[in-house]
C-alpha positions in Angstrom: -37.7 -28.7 -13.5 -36.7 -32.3 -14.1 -32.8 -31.1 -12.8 -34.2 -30.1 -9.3 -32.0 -31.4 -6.5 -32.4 -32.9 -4.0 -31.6 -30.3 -1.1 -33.3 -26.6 -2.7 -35.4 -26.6 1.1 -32.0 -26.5 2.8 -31.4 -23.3 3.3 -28.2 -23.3 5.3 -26.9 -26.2 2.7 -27.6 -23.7 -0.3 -25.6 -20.8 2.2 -22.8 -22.8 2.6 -22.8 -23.5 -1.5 -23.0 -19.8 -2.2 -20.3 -18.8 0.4 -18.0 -21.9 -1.0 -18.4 -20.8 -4.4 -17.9 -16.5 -4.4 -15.4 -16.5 -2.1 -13.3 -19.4 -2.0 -13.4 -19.3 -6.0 -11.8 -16.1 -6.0 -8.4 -15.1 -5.6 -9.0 -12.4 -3.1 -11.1 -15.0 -0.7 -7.8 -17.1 -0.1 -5.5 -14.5 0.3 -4.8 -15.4 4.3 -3.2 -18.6 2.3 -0.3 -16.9 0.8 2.2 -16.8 4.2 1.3 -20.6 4.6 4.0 -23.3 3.8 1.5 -24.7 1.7 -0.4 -22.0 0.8 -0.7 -23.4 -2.8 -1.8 -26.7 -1.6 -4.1 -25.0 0.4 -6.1 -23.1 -2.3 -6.5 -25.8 -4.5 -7.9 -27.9 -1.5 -10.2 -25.0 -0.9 -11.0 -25.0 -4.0 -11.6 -28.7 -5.3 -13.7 -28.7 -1.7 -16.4 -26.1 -3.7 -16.9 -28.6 -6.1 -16.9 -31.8 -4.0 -19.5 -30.2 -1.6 -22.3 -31.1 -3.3 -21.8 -34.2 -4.7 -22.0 -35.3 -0.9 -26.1 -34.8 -1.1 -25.6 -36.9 -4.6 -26.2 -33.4 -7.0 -24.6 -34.3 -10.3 -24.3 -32.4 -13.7 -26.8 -33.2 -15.8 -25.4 -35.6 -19.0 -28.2 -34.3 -21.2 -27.8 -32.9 -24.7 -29.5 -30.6 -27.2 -27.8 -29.8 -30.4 -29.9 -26.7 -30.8 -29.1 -25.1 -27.3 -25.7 -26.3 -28.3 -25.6 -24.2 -31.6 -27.0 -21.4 -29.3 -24.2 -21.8 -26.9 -21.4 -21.5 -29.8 -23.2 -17.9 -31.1 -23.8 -16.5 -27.1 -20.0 -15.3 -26.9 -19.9 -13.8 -30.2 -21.1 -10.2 -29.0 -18.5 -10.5 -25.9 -15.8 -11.1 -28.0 -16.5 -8.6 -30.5 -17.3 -6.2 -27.6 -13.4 -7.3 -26.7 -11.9 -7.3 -30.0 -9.8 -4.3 -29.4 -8.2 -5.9 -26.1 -7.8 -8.9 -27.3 -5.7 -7.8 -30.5 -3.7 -5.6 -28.4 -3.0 -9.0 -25.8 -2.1 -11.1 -28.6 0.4 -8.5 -30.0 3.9 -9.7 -29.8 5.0 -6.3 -28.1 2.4 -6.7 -25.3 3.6 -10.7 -25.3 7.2 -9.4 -24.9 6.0 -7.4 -22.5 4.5 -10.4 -20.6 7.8 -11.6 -20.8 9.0 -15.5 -21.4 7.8 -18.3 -19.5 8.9 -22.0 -19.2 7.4 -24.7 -20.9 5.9 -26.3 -17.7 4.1 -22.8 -16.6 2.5 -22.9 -20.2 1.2 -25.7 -19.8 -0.2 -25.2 -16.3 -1.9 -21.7 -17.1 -3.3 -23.6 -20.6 -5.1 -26.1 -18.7 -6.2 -23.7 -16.3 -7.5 -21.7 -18.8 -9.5 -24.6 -20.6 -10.7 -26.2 -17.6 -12.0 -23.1 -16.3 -15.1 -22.9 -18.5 -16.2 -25.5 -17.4 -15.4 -25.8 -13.7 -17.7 -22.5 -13.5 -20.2 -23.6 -15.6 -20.7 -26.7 -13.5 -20.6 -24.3 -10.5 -23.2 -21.9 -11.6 -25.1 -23.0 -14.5 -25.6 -26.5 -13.1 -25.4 -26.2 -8.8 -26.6 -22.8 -8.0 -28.9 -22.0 -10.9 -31.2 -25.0 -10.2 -30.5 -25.4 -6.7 -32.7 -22.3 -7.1 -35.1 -22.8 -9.8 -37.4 -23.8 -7.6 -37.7 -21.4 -5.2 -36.6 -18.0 -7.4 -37.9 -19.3 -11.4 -36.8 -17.2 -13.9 -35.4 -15.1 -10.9 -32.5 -17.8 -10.5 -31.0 -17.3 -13.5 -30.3 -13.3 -12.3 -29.4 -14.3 -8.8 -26.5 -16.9 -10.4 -25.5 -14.2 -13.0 -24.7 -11.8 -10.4 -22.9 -13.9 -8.1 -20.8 -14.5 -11.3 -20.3 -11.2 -11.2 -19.3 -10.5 -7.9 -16.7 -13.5 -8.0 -15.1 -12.1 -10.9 -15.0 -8.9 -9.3 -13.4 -10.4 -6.0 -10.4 -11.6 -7.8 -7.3 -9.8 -7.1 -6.6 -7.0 -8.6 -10.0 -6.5 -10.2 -10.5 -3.0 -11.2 -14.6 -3.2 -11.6 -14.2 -1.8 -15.0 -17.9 -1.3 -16.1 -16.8 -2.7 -19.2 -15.7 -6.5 -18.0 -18.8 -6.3 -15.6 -21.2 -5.3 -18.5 -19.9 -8.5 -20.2 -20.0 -10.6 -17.5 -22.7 -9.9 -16.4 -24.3 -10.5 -20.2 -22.3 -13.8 -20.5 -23.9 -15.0 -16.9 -27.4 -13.9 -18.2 -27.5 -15.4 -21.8 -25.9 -19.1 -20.6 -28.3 -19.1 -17.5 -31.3 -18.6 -19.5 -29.9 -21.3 -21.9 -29.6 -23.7 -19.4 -32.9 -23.0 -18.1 -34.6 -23.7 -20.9 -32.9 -26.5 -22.1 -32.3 -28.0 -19.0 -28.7 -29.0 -19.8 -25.4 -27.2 -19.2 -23.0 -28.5 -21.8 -24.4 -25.5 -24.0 -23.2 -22.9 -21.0 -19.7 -24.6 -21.2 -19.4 -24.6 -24.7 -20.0 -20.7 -24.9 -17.9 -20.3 -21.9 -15.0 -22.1 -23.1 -15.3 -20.0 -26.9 -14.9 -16.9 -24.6 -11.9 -18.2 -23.0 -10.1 -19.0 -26.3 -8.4 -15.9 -26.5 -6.6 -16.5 -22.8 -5.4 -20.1 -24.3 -4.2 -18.7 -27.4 -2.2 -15.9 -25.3 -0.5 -18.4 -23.4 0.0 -20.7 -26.2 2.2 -17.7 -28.1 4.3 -16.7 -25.3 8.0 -17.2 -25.4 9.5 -20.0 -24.0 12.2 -19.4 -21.3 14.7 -22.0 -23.0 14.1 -20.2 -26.9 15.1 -16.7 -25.2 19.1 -15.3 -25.6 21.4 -15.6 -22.0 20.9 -12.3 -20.5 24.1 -10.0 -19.4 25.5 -11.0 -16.3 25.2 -6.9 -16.0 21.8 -7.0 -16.3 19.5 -7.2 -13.3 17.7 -10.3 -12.6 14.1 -10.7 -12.1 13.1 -11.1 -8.6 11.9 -14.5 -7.5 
């Protein structure tokens, strides 16, 4: 495969990769940060570490593009999010956004960008490192093994409830933009899908109340804890 790298024979390198990626890309993995002064500096060193890793044996995305893998990247979360439509109307309801309560304009922003960047921060993770760091070795076999360590990651966050549900679509999401990428050779396809799939997270976020829009509470009432 022309995006080979460099260091597939390294067997402990591609360990390391695997371990940096499932568990220090998941909530649950950085837990032991949260009593730390600077736990949240912490986890997002961890973190940005996962992607930085390889870059130090020169692996790079690839820049190529294909408009037809890309047109099959916009139509790969369409079942997902139909599969999801029932969830996602009930999230975007303004009783369950009421419910999520009001949050200040600097949070919306930070959870937005989180939420758009995320596509493709795990895109360049699986469907670019790990998927042909293995190619080689594994084939068509590559594309399953990266799919289920998509899985599993998702599954680690906190307060994951392994709902056969979100793993069924995970699990169909991590298949369908593998095997895009592996036949096009390209991941800008996989991010594109990925990032359509997100949209409704962006959209919840964008709709919530601001703090500064919402009426002074009682001074009888209890405040929320901080």
């Amino acid at each position: 495969m022309a995006l080979s790298i460099c260091f597939q024979s390294d067997v402990r390198t591609l360990s390391i990769l695997v371990f940096l990626v499932v568990v220090f890309q998941s909530r649950l993995g950085l837990e032991w940060t949260r009593p730390l002064k600077r736990g949240g500096l912490v986890r997002f060193s961890v973190r940005v570490g996962s992607f930085i890793y390889p870059l130090l044996f020169g692996v790079f995305p690839s820049s190529s593009l294909s408009l037809q893998a890309l047109a099959i990247g916009i139509l790969i979360p369409i079942p997902a999010l139909a599969s999801e439509m029932r969830n996602i109307r009930m999230g975007l309801s303004k009783n369950f956004l009421a419910i999520l309560g009001p949050i200040s304009t600097k949070e919306k922003m930070r959870l937005g960008l989180r939420d758009s960047l995320a596509g493709i921060c795990q895109e360049y993770l699986y469907r670019s490192l790990l998927l042909f760091a293995f190619v080689d070795a594994l084939g068509w076999a590559a594309v399953a093994f990266t799919a289920f360590l998509f899985v599993i990651e998702h599954q680690l966050h906190a307060g994951a409830s392994w709902d056969l549900q979100d793993i069924a679509i995970h699990a169909y999401l991590g298949l369908a933009l593998g095997a895009l990428c592996y036949t096009s050779e390209t991941w800008w396809p996989a991010v594109l899908g990925h990032s359509i799939f997100n949209l409704p997270n962006i959209v919840q976020t964008l709709r919530r109340p601001n703090e500064a829009n919402m009426e002074p509470r009682s001074s009888a009432a209890p405040s929320r804890p901080s």
